[in-house]
LUMMI-195936 format. One line per 8 residues: their letters; for each residue x, y, z of N, C-alpha, C. Coordinates in steps of 0.2 Angstrom, whole numbers, always signed. Layout:
BEGIN
a = X Y Z X Y Z X Y Z | ...
END
This chain:
BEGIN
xxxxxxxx = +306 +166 +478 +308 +173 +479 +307 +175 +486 | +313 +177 +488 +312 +182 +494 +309 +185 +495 | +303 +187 +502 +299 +192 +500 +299 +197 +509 | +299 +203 +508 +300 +205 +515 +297 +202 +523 | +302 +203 +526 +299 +201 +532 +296 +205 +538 | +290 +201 +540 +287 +207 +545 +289 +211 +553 | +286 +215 +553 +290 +217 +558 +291 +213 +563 | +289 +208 +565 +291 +206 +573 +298 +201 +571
xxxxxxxx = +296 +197 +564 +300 +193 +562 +306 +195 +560 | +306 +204 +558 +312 +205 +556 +316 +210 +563 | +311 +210 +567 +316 +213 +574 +321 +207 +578 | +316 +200 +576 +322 +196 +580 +327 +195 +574 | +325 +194 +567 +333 +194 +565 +338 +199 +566 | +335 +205 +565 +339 +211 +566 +343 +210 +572 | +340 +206 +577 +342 +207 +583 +348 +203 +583 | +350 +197 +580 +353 +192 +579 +360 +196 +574
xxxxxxxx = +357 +200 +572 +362 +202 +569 +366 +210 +572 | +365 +210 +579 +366 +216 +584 +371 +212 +589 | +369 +206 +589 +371 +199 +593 +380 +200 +590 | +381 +196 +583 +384 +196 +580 +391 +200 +578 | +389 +209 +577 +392 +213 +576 +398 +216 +581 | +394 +214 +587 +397 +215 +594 +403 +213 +595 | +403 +205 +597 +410 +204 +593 +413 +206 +590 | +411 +202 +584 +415 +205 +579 +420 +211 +579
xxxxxxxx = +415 +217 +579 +420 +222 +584 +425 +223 +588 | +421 +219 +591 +428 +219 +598 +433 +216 +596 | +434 +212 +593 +439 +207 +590 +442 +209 +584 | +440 +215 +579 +445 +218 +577 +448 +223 +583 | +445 +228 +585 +448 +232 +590 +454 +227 +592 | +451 +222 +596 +460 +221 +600 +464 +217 +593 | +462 +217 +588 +469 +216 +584 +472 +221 +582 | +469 +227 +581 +471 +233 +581 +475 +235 +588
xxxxxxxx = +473 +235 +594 +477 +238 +598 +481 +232 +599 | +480 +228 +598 +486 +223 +599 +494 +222 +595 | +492 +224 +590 +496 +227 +586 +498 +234 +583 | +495 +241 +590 +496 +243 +588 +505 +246 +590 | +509 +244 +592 +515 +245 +591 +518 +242 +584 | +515 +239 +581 +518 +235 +574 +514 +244 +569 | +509 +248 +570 +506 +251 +566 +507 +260 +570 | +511 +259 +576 +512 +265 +576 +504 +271 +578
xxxxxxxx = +499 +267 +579 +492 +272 +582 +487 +267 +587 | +483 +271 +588 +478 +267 +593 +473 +269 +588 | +468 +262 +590 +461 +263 +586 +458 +268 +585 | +458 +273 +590 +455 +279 +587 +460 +284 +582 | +464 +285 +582 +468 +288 +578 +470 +284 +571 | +468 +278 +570 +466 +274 +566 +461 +277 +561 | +455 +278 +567 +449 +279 +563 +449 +287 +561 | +455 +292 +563 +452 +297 +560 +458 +297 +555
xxxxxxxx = +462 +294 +555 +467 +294 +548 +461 +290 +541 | +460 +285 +545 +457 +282 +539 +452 +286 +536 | +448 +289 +540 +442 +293 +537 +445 +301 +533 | +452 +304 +537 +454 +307 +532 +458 +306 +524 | +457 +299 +525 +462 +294 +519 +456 +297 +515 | +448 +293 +516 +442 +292 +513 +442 +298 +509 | +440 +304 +515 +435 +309 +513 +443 +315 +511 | +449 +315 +514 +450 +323 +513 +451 +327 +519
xxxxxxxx = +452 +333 +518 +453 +337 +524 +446 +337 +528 | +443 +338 +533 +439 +338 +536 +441 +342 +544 | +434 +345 +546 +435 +347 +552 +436 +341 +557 | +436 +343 +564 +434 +339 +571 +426 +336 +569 | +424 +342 +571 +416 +342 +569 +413 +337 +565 | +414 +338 +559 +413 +332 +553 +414 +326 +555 | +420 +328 +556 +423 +319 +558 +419 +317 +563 | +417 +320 +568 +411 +319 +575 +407 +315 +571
xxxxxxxx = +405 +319 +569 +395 +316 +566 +397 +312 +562 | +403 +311 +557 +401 +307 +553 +402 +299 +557 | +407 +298 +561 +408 +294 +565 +406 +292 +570 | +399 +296 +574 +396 +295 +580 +399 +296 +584 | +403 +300 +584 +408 +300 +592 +408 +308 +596 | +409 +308 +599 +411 +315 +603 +414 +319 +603 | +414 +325 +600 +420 +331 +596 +426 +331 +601 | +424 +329 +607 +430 +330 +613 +435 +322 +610
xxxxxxxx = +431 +316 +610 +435 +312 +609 +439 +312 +602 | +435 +314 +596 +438 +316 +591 +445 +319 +591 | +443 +326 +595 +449 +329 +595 +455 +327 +599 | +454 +323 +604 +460 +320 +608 +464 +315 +603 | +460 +311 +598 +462 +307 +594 +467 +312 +590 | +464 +316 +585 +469 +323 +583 +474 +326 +584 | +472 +328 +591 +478 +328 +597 +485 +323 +596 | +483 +316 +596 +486 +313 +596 +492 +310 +590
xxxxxxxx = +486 +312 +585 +487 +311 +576 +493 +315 +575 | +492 +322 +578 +497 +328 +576 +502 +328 +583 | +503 +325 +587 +510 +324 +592 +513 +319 +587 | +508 +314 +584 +514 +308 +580 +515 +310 +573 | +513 +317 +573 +517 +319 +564 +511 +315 +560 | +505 +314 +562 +502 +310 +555 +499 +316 +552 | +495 +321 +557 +492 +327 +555 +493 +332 +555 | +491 +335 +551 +492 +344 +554 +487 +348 +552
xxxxxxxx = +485 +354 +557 +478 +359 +555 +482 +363 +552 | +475 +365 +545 +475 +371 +543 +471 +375 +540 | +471 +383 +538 +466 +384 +539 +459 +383 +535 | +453 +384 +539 +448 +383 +532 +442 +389 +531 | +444 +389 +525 +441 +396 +522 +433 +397 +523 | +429 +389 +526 +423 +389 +525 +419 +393 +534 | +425 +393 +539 +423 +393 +544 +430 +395 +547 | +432 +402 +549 +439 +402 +553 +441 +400 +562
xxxxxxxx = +435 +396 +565 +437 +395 +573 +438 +387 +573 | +434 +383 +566 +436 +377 +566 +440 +377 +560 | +448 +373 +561 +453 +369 +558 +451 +364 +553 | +454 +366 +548 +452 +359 +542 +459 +353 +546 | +457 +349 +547 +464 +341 +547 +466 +338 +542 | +471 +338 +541 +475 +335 +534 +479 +329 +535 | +480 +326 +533 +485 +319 +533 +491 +325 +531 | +496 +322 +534 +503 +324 +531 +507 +319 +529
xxxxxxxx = +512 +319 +525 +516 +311 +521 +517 +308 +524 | +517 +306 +532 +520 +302 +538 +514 +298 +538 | +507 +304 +539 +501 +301 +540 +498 +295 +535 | +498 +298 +527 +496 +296 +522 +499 +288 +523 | +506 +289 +522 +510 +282 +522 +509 +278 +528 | +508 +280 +534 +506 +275 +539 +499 +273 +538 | +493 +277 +536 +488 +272 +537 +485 +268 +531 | +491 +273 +523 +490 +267 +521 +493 +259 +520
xxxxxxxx = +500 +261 +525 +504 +254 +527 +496 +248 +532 | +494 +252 +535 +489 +251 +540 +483 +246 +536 | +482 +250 +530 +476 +249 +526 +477 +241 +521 | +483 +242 +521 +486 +236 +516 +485 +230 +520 | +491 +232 +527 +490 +224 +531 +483 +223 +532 | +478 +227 +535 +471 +225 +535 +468 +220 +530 | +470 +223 +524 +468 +220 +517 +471 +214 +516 | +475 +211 +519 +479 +206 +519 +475 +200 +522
xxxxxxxx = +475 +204 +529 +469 +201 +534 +463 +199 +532 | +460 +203 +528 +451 +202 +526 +452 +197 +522 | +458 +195 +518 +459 +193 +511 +458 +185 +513 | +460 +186 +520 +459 +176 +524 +455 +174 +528 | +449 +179 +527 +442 +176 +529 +439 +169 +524 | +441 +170 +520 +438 +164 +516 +426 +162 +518 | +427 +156 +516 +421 +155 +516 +415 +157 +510 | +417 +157 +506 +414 +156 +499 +410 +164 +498
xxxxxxxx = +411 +168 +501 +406 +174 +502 +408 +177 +494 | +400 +179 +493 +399 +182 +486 +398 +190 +487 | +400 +192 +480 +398 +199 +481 +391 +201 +482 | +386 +198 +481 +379 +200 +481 +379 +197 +489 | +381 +192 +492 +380 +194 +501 +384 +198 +503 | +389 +202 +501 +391 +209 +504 +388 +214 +502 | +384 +215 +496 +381 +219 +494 +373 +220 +499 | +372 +213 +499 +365 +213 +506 +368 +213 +513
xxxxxxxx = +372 +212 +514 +374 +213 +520 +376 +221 +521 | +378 +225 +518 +380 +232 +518 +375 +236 +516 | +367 +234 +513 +360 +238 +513 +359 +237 +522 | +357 +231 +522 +354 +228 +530 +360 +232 +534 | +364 +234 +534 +368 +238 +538 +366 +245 +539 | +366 +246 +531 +364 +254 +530 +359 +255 +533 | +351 +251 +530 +345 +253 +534 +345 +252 +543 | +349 +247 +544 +350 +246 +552 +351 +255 +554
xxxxxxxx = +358 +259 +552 +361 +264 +555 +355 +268 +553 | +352 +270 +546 +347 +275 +547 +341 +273 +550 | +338 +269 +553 +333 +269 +558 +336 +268 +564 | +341 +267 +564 +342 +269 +571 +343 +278 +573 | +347 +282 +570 +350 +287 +568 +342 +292 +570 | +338 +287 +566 +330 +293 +568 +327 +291 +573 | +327 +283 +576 +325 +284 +581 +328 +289 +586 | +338 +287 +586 +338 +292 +592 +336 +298 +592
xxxxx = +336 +305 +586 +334 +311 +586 +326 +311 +587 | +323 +306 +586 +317 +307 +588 +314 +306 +597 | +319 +302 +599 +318 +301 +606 +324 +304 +611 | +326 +311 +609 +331 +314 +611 +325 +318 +614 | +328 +323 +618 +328 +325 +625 +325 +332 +625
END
């Protein structure tokens, strides 16, 4: 039986797995941007359709925090979403100076054409992987972002 690893033992592997993701990363990014004339968006406007696909209307704001990113870049993405007709603001009853952002049909349709070819993609990784190594792979990820997450607030400024 597997049993937990201690800490020093589990910083190097944690490390190895910070190693790893980097890549990975990067290497969807440029097939996203690589492709992004075949899908019609940039990676960042990628990411806030997709996350509107996910969750639903949302603010700038939300989308920020939930995504780690900077309410300035969010909104330029936004910006961008709604010059290409994928979004549109409207109002939100919860708070009148921030905008709820909405997929509109152009939107919906493009990132779920986006989400299909992806699914396509993933579907030719191969390598015998089980659902219970995605299911441990996606805790050690979780716990990875909540400990990082308290460390920064705790080491902020």
């Amino acid at each position: 039986m597997d049993r937990p690893l201690d800490p020093d033992t589990l910083a190097h592997r944690l490390a190895d797995v910070y190693v790893a993701l980097g890549p990975v990363y990067r290497k969807v990014a440029r097939i996203v941007e690589r492709d992004q004339s075949v899908m019609r968006m940039s990676v960042g406007v990628r990411a806030v359709l997709d996350q509107l696909r996910r969750e639903g209307e949302l603010t700038v704001p939300q989308m920020a925090r939930t995504q780690d990113l900077s309410r300035q870049f969010v909104q330029r993405m936004v910006n961008d979403a709604g010059e290409a007709g994928f979004v549109e603001l409207i109002a939100n009853p919860a708070h009148r100076r921030s905008s709820l952002v909405r997929l509109t049909s152009d939107g919906r349709d493009a990132i779920e054409a986006v989400a299909a070819r992806e699914h396509r993609l993933m579907g030719r990784v191969g390598g015998d992987i089980t659902g219970g190594q995605l299911d441990a792979t996606m805790q050690v990820l979780t716990h990875m972002l909540e400990a990082l997450s308290e460390i920064e607030q705790h080491s902020a400024p």
